[in-house]
C-alpha beads as a LAMMPS data file, in Angstrom:
LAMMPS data file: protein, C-alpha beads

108 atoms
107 bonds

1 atom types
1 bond types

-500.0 500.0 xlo xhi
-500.0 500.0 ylo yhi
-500.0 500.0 zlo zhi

Masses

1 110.0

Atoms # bond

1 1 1 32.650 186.773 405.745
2 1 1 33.422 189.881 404.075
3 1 1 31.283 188.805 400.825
4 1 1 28.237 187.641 403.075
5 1 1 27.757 190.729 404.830
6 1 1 27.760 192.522 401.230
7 1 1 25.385 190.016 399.705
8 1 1 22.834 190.776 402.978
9 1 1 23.231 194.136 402.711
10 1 1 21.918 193.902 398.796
11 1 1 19.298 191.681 399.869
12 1 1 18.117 194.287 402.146
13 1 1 18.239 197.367 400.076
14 1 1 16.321 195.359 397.445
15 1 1 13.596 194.804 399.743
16 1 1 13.362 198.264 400.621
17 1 1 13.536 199.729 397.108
18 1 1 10.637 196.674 396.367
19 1 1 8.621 197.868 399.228
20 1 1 9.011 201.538 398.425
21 1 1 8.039 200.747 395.029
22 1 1 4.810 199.230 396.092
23 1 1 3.815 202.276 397.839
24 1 1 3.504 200.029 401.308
25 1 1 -0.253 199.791 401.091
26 1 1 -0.646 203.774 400.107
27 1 1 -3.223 202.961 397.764
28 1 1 -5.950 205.488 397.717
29 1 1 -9.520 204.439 398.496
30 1 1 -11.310 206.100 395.643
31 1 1 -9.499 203.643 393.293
32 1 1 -11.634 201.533 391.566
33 1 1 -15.065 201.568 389.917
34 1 1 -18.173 202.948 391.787
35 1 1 -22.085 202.993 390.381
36 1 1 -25.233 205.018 390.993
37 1 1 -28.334 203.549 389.843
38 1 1 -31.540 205.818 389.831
39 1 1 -34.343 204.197 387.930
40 1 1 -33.391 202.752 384.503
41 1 1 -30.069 205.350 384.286
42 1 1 -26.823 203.526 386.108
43 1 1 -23.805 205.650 386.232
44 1 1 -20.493 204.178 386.608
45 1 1 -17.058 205.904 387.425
46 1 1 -13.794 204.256 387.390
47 1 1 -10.618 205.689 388.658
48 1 1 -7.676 204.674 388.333
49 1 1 -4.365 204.171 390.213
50 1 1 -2.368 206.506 387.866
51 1 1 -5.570 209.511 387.889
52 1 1 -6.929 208.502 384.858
53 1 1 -11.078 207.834 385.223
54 1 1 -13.752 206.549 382.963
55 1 1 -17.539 208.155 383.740
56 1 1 -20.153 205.953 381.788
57 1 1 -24.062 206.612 381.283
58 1 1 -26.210 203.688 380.991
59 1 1 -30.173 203.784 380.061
60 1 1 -31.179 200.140 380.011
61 1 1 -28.679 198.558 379.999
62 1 1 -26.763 199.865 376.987
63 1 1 -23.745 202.813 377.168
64 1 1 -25.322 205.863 376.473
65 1 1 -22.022 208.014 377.165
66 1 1 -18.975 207.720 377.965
67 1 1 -15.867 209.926 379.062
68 1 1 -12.630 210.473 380.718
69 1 1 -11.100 212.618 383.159
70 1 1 -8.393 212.865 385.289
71 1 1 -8.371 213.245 389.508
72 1 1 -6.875 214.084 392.085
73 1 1 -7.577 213.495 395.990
74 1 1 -5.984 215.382 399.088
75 1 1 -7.826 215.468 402.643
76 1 1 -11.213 214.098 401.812
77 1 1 -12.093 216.562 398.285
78 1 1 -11.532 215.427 394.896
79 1 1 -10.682 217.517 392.153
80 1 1 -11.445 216.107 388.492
81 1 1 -11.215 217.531 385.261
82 1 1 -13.486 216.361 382.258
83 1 1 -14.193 217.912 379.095
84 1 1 -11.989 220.779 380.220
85 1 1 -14.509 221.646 382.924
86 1 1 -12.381 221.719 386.901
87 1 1 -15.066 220.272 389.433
88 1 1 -13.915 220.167 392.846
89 1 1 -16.282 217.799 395.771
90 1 1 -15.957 216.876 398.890
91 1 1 -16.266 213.176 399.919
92 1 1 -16.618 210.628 402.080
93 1 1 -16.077 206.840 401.808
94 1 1 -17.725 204.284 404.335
95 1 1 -17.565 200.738 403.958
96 1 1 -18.795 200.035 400.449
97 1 1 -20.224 203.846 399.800
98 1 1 -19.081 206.862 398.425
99 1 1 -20.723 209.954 399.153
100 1 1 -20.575 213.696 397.135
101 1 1 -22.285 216.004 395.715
102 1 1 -25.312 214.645 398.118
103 1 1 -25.284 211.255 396.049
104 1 1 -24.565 207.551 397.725
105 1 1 -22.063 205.521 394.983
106 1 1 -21.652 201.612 395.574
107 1 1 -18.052 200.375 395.108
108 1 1 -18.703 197.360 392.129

Bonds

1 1 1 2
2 1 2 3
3 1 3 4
4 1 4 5
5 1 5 6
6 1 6 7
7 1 7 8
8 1 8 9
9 1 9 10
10 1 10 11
11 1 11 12
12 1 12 13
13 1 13 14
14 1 14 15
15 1 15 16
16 1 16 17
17 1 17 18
18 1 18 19
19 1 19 20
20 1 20 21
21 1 21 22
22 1 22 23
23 1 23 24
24 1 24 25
25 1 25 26
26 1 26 27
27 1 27 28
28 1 28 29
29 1 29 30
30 1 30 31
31 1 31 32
32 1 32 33
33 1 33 34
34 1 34 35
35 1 35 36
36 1 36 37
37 1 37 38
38 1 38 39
39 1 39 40
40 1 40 41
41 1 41 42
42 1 42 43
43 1 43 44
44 1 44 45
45 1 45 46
46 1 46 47
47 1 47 48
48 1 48 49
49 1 49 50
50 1 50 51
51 1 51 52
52 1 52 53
53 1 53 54
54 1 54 55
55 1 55 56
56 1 56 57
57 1 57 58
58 1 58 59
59 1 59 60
60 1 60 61
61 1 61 62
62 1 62 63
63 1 63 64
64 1 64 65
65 1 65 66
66 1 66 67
67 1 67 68
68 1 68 69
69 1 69 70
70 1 70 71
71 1 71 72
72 1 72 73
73 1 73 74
74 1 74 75
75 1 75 76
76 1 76 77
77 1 77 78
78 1 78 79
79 1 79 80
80 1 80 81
81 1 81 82
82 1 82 83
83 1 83 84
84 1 84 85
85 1 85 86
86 1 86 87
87 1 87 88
88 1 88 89
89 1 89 90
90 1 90 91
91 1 91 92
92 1 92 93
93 1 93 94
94 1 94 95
95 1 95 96
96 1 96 97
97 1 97 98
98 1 98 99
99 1 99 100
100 1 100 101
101 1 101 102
102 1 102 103
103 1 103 104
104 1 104 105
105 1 105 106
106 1 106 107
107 1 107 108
């Protein structure tokens, strides 16, 4: 009896460390890859999960540039740093849009 309460116990403690670990759906909602399209430009940001990003220019089709950066969210603003350069905007996310700097992204 002894041994079967110590087994449930580890069984339960691994769950929570598992759950913990997953961050129990604390995923942030700018996470992913988002495009503006004006004409024949198409921008195209990707952040990541670990605050890595990826900002890519298009022009018919073809990469024009390309760059990285790495962001940070708290309380609706989003702070990224690329080329060295600190930009700080406010956002908002509805449904399938993201909206700052008075521009409407589309979550791809």
């Amino acid at each position: 009896m002894k041994k079967a309460i110590t087994l449930l116990m580890a069984a339960i403690m691994l769950f929570a460390t598992a759950a913990l670990l997953t961050g129990c759906g604390s995923s942030n909602p700018l996470v992913g890859t988002w495009e503006l399209t004006e004409g024949n430009w198409s921008d195209r940001m990707i952040f990541e999960r670990n605050g890595n990003g990826r900002i890519e220019e298009w022009y018919h089709g073809e990469l024009d540039w390309s760059g990285t950066f790495t962001w940070s969210s708290d309380n609706g603003s989003v702070t990224v740093v690329l080329e060295g350069n600190t930009m700080v905007f406010d956002y908002s996310i509805s449904g399938r849009r993201l909206t700052f700097d008075d521009e409407v992204w589309t979550r791809r």
